[in-house]
VOBA-1610 file (N, C-alpha, C; in pm, whole numbers, padded with zeros to 5 digits, always signed):
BEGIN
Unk+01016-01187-05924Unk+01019-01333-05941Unk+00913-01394-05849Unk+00805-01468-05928Unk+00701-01540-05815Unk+00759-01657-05702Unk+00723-01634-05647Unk+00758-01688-05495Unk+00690-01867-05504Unk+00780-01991-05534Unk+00698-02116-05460Unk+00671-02128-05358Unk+00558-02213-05339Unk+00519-02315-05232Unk+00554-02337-05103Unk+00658-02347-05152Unk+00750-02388-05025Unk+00799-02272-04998Unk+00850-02158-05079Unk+00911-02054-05003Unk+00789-01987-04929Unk+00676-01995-04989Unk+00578-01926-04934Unk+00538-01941-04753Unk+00548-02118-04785Unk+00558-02156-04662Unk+00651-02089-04544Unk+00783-02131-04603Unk+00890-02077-04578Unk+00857-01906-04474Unk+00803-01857-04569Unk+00801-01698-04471Unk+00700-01700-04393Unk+00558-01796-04381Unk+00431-01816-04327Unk+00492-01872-04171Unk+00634-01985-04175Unk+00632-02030-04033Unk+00658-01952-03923Unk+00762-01816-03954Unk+00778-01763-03874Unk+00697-01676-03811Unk+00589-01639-03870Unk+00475-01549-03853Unk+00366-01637-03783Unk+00386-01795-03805Unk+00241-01876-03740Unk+00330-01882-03576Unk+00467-01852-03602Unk+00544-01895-03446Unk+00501-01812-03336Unk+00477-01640-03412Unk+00478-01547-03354Unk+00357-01560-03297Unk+00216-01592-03380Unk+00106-01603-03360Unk+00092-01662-03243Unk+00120-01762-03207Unk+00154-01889-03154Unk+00159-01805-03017Unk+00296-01758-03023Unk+00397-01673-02929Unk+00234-01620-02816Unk+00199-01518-02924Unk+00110-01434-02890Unk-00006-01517-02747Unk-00084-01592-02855Unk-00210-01680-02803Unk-00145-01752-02663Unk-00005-01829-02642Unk+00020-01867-02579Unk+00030-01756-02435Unk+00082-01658-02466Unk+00101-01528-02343Unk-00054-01482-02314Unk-00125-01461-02393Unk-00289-01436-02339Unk-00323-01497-02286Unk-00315-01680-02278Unk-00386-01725-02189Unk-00305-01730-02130Unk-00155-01708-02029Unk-00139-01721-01967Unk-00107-01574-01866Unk-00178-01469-01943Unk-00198-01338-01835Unk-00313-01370-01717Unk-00459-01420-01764Unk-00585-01464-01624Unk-00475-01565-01549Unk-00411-01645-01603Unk-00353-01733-01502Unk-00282-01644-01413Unk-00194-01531-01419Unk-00073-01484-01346Unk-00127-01431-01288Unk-00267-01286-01324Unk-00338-01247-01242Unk-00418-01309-01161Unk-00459-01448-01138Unk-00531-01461-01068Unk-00421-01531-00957Unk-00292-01578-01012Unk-00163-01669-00904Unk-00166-01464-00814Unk-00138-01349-00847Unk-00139-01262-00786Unk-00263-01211-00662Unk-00359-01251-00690Unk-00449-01201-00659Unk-00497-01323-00520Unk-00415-01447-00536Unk-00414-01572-00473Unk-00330-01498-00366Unk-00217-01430-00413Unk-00106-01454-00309Unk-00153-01300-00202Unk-00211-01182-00279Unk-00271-01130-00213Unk-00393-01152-00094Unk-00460-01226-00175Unk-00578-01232-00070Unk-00504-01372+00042Unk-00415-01441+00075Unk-00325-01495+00154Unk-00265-01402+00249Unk-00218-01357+00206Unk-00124-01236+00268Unk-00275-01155+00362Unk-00338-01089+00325Unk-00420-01069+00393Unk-00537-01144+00525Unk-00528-01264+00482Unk-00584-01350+00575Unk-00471-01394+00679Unk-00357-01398+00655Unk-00225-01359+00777Unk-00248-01230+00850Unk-00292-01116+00787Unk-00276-01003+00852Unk-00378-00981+00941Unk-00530-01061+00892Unk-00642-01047+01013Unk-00640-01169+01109Unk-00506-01276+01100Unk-00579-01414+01152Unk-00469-01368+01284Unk-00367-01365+01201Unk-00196-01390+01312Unk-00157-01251+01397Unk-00134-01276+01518Unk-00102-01158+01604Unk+00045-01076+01597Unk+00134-01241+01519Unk+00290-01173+01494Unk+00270-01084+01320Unk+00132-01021+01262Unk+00187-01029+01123Unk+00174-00858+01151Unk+00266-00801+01078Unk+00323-00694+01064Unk+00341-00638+00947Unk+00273-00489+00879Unk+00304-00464+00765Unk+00402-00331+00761Unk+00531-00361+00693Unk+00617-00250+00678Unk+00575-00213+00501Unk+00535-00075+00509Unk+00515+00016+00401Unk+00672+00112+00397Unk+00683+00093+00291Unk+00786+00220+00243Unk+00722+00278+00163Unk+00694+00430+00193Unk+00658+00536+00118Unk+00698+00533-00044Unk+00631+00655-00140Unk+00707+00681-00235Unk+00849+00725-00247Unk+00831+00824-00122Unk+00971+00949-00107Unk+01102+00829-00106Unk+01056+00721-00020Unk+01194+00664-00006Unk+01182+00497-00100Unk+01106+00543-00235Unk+01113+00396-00321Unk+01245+00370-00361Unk+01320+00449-00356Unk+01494+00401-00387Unk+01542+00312-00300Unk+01481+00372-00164Unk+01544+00238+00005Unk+01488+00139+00003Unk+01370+00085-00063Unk+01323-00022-00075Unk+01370-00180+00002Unk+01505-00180-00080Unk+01586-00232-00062Unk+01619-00273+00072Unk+01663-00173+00104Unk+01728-00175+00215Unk+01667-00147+00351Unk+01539-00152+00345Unk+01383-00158+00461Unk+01389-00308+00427Unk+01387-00405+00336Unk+01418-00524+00332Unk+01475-00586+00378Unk+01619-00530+00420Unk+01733-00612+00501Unk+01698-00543+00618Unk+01618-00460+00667Unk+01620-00441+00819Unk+01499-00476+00897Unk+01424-00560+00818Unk+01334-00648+00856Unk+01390-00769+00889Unk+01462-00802+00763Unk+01458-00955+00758Unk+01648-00977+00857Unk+01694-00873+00896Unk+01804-00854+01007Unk+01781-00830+01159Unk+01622-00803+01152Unk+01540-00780+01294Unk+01519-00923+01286Unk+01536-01029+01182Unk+01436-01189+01216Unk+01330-01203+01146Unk+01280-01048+01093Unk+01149-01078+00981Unk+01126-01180+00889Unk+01024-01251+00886Unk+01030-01305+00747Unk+00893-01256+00661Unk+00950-01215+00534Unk+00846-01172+00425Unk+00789-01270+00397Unk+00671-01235+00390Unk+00567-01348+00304Unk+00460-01299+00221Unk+00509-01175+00185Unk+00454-01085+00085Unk+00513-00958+00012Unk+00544-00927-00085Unk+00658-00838-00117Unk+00578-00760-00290Unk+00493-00620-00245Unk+00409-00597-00307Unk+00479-00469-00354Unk+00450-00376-00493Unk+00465-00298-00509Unk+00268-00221-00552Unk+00272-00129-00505Unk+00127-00119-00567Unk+00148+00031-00570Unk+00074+00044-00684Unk+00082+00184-00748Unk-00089+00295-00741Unk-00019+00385-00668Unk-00174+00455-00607Unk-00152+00603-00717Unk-00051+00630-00685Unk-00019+00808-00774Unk-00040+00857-00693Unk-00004+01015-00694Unk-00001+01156-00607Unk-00117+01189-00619Unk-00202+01154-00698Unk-00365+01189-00678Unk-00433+01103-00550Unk-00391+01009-00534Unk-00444+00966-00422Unk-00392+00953-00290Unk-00304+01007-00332Unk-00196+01013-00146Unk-00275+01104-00039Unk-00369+01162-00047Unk-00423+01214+00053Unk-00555+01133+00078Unk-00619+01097-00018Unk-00673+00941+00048Unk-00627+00854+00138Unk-00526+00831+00065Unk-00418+00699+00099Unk-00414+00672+00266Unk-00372+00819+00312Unk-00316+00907+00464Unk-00465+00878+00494Unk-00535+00952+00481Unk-00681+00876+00590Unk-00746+00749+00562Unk-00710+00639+00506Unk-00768+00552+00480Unk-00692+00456+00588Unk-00529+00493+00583Unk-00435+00379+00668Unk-00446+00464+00806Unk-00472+00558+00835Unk-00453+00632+00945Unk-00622+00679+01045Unk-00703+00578+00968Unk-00863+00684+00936Unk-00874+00642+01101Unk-00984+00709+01127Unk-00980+00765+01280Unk-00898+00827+01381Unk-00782+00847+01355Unk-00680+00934+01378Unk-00704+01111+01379Unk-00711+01139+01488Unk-00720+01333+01545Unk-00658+01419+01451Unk-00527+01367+01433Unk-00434+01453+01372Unk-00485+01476+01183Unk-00516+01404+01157Unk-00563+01386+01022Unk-00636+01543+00979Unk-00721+01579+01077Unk-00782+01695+01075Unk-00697+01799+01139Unk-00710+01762+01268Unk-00586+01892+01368Unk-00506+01953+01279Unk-00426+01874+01224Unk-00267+01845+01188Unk-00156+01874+01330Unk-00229+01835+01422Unk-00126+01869+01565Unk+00053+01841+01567Unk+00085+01735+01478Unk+00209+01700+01446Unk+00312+01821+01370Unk+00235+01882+01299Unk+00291+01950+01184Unk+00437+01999+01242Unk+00427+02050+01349Unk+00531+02150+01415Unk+00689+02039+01437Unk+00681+01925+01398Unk+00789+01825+01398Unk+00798+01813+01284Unk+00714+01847+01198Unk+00821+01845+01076Unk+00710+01941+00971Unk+00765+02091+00988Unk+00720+02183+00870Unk+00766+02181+00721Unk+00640+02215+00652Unk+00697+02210+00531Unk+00767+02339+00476Unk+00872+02313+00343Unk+00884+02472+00311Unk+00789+02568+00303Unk+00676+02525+00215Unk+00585+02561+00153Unk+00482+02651+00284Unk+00498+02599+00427Unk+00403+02649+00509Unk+00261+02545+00572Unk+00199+02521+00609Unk+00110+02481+00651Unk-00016+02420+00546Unk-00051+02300+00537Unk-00122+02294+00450Unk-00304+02368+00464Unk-00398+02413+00366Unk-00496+02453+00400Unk-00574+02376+00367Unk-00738+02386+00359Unk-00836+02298+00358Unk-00862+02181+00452Unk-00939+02114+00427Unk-00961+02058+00545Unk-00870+01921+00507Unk-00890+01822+00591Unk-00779+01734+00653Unk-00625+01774+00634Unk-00604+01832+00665Unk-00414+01926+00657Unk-00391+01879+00751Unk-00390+01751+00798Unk-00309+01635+00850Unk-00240+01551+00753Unk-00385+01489+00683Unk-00359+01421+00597Unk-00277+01451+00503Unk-00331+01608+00456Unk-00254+01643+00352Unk-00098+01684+00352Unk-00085+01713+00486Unk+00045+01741+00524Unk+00145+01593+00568Unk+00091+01505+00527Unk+00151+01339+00571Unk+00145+01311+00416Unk+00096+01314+00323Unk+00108+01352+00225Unk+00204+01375+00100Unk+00233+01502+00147Unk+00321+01599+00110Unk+00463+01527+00152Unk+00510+01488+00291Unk+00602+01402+00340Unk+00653+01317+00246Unk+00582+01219+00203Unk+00601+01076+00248Unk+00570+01082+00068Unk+00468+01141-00050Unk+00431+01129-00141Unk+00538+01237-00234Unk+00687+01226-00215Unk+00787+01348-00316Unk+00801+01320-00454Unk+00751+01191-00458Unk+00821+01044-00594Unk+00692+01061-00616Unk+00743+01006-00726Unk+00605+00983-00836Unk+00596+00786-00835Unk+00597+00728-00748Unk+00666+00567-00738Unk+00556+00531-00651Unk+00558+00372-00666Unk+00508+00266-00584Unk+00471+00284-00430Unk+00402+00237-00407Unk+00418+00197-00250Unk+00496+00071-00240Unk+00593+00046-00124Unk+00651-00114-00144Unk+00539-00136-00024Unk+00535-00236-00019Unk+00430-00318+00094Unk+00453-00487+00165Unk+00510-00487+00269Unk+00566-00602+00293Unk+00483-00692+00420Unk+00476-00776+00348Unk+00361-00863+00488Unk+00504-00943+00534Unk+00501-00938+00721Unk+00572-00991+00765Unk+00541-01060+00884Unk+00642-01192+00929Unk+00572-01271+01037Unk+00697-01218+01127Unk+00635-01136+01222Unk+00694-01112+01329Unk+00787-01231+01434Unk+00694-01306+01406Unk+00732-01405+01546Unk+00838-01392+01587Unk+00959-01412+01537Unk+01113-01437+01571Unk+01199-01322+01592Unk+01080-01219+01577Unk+01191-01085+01586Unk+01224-01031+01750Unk+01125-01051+01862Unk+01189-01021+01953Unk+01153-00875+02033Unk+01073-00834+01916Unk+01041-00669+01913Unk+01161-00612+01870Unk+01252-00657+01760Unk+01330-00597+01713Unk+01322-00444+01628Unk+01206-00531+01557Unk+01126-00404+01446Unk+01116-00280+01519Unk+01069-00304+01595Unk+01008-00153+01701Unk+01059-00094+01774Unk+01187-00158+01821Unk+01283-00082+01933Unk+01389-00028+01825Unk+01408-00051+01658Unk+01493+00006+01592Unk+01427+00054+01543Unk+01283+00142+01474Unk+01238+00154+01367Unk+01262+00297+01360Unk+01296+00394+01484Unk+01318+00522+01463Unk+01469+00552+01379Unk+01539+00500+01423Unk+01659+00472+01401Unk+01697+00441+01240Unk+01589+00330+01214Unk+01621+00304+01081Unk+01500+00458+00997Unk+01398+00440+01022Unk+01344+00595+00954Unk+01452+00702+00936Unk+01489+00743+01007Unk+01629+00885+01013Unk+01703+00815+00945Unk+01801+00701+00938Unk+01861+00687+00830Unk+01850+00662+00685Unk+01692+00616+00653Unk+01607+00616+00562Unk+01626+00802+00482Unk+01541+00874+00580Unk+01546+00987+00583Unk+01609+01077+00496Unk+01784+01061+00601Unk+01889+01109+00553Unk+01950+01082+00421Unk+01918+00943+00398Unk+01943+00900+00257Unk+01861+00959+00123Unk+01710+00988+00152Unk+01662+01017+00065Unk+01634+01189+00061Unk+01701+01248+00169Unk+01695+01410+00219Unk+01572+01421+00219Unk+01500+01350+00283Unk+01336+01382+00310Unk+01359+01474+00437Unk+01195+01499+00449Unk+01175+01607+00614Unk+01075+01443+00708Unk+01096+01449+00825Unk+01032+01403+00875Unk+01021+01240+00876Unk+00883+01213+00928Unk+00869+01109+00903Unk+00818+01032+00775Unk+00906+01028+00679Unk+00860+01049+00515Unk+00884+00884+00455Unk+00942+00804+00517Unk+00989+00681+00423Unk+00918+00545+00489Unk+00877+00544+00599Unk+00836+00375+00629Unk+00735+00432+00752Unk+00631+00330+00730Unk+00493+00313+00823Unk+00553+00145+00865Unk+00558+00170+01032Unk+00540+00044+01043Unk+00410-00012+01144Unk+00320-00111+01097Unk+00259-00149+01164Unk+00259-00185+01331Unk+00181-00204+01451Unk+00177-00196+01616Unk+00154-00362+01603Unk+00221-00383+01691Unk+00186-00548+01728Unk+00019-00533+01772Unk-00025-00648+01720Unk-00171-00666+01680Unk-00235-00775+01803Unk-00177-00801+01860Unk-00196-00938+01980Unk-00322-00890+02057Unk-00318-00775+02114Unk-00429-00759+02210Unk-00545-00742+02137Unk-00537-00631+02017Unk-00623-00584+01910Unk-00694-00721+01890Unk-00668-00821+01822Unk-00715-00943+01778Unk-00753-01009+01888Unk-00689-01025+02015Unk-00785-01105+02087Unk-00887-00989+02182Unk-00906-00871+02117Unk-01004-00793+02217Unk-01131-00758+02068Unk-01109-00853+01978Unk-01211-00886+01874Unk-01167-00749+01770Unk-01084-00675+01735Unk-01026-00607+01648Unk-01055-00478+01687Unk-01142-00384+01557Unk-01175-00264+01628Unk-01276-00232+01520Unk-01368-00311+01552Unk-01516-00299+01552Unk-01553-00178+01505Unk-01649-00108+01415Unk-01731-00014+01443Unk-01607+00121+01400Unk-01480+00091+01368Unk-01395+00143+01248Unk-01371+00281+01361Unk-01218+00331+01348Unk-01160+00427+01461Unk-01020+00377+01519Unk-00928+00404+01560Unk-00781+00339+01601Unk-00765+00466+01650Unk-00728+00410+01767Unk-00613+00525+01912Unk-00510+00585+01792Unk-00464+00689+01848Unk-00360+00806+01792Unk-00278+00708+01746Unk-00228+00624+01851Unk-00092+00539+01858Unk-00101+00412+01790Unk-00206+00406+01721Unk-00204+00273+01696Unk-00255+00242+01569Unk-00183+00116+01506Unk-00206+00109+01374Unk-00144-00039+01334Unk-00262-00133+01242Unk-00252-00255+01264Unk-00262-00352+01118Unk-00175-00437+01128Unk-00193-00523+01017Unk-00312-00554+00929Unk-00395-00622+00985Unk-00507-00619+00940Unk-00569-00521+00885Unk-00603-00390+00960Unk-00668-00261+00853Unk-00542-00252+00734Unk-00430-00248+00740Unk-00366-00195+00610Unk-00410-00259+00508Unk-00387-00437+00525Unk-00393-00504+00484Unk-00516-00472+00376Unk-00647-00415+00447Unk-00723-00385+00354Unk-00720-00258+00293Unk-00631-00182+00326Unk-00643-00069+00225Unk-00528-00096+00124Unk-00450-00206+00172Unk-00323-00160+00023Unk-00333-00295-00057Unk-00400-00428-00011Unk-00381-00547-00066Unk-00530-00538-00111Unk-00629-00522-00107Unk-00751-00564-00177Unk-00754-00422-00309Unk-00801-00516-00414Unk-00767-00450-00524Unk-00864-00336-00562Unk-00980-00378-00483Unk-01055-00284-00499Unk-01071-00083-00444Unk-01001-00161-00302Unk-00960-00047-00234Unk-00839+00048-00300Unk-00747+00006-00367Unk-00662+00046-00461Unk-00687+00107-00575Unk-00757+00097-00646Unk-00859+00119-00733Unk-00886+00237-00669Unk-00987+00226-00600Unk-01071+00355-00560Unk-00954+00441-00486Unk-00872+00427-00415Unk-00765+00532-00419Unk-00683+00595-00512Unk-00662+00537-00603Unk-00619+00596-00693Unk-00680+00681-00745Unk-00835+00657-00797Unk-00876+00813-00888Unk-00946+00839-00787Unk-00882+00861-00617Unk-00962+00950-00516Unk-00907+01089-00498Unk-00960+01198-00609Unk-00902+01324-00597Unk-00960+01369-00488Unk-00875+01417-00398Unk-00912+01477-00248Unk-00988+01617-00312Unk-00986+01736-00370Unk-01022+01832-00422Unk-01113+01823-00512Unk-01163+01681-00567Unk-01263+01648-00612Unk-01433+01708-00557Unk-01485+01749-00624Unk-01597+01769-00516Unk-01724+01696-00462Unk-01691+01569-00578Unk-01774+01437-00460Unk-01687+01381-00362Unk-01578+01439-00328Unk-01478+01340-00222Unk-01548+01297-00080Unk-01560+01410-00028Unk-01664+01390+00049Unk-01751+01264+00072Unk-01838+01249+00080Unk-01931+01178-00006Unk-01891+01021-00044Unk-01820+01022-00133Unk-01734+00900-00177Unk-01661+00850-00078Unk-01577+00944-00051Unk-01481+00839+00090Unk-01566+00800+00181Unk-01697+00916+00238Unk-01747+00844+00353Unk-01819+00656+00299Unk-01836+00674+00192Unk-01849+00541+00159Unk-01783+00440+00158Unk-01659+00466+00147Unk-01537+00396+00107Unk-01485+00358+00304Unk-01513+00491+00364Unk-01505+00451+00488Unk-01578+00374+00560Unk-01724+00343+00482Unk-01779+00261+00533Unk-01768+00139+00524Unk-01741+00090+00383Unk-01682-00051+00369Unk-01570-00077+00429Unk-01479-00002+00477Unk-01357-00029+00539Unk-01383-00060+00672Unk-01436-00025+00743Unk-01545-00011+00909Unk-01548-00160+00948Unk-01638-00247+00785Unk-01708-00361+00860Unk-01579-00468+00804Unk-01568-00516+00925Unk-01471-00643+00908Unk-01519-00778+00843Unk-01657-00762+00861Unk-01702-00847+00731Unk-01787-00840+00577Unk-01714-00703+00569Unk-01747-00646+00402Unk-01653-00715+00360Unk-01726-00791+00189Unk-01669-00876+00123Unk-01544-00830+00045Unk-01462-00932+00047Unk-01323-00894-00044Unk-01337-00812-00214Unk-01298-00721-00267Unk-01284-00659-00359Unk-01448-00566-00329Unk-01499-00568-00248Unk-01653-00426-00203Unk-01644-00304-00226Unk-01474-00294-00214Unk-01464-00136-00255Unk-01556-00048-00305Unk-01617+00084-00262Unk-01700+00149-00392Unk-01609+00213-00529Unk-01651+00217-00567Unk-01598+00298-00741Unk-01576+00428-00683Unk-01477+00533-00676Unk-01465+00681-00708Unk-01537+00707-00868Unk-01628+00758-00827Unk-01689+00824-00928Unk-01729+00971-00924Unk-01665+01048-01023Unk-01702+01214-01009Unk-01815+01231-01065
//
């Protein structure tokens, strides 16, 4: 039976709604990415400006505790003012480890190892620091959580509990070691002794601001992700990648490309 006019219509509105539907969500994806990319590059200008800003990372191993690294921030007095999930993969977790840790002894040594061995034995090749921090902390196939926080009100709460809360982290997720949360060093002296110039950080020390650029600029993310450590331009590539990371006034998103 041929179809009128009007029925024709009839089946055309729901399909112009959908259309509709559609066009309306496209333009409003550049909008969301760029409200993201706003709240990122914010969050980061806290982390190089302010001496109270503090970044708590929860590992993959412990993306289930998420949660609950949340309430023991914001129960130390923390307040979030950034609450990121960013996705690197197990291909780049040994990047990841020298990029947040880069100038660090152990990275190469692996002098730590003996506090927390793996089943598996000792890692080989070179940085089996890294790779063995790694192995820890990278069990999940999950997110990094990434939390920009304003210290001020905590008291040094964060830091006089953070062992405490790691082991119970730990125990929850039957990890080895130190496998579930990086927490950033109060940054006060760092920032007023003009940062750390010329790229390198003491054993002990590790600061808002550098994370800030390895886990919040999108570019740096990017290039960790397809940074296969076993790659055989790695080499090569990271020292590049280490170089843009160095200058505190290499431009936002500079990252180089991993390219094999």
């Amino acid at each position: 039976m041929p179809y009128s006019v009007c029925d024709r219509i009839a089946l055309l509105l729901p399909l112009l709604g959908c259309a509709s539907a559609f066009s309306s969500t496209a333009r409003l994806l550049p909008t969301r990415r760029s409200a993201v990319m706003t709240a990122e590059r914010t969050a980061a200008d806290f982390c190089r400006t302010s001496p109270h800003a503090v970044i708590v990372t929860v590992w993959p191993t412990a993306h289930a505790q998420a949660a609950a690294a949340r309430r023991w921030v914001e129960d130390c007095g923390g307040k979030i003012l950034h609450d990121a999930e960013v996705a690197i993969g197990k291909q780049g977790a040994i990047a990841t480890c020298l990029a947040l840790y880069s100038g660090e002894d152990w990275l190469e040594t692996n002098c730590w190892y003996g506090e927390s061995p793996l089943p598996e034995g000792p890692p080989d090749g070179p940085h089996a620091g890294a790779r063995w921090k790694a192995a820890l902390t990278w069990t999940q196939d999950a997110p990094l959580t990434v939390l920009v926080v304003d210290a001020s009100e905590t008291g040094g709460a964060l830091w006089s509990s953070k062992y405490r809360v790691r082991e119970q982290l730990r125990r929850e997720v039957g990890g080895l070691g130190n496998c579930c949360v990086h927490l950033t060093d109060d940054q006060t002296a760092a920032l007023r002794g003009g940062g750390a110039s010329g790229g390198g950080y003491a054993c002990d020390s590790s600061y808002a601001y550098h994370c800030a650029r390895v886990l919040l600029d999108e570019s740096s993310v990017r290039f960790l992700a397809a940074a296969d450590a076993d790659a055989p331009a790695f080499e090569e590539r990271f020292a590049a990648y280490e170089s843009w990371l160095a200058r505190e006034d290499a431009p936002v998103g500079g990252a180089p490309a991993f390219v094999v």
